[in-house]
C-alpha angles and dihedrals in degrees: 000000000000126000119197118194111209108199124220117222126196128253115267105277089351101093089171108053116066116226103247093195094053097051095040086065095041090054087052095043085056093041101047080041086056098048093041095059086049101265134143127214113241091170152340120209135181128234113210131191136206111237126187138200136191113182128174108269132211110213093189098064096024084235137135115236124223117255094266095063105113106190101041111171098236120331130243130238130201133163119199127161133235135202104261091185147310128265122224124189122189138195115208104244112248116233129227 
């Protein structure tokens, strides 16, 4: 048995969105590793982590406020999770 964690990275100035293409190749470049070192997939899964926010909060506009404004009227909370990887685990193929 081998198991192979591929890592997922954030998109530039966006911490909270995973960069899906990244990740995609990643995932091939394990996976063509794996086979070409005679292994089979048994399974992929993928890790996922909680992630939370608070930012200042305007409650006369509804709005959220960017990150410079000093005097918000209450501030908003919000948690969401993101994919910090995936998991691949790998049998050597038997040969015959």
């Amino acid at each position: 048995m081998k198991s192979v964690f591929v890592d997922s990275y954030p998109l530039a100035r966006q911490d909270h969105i995973v960069d899906g293409r990244r990740l995609a190749h990643d995932i091939q470049e394990a996976l063509n590793d794996l086979d070409r070192d005679g292994y089979d997939i048994i399974s992929m899964i993928p890790i996922v982590g909680g992630r939370y926010d608070i930012r200042p909060f305007d409650g006369r506009t509804q709005g959220l406020l960017n990150q410079k404004t000093t005097s918000p009227d209450t501030c908003a909370s919000f948690g969401y999770s993101m994919t910090d990887g995936v998991l691949i685990a790998a049998r050597r193929r038997v040969s015959k």
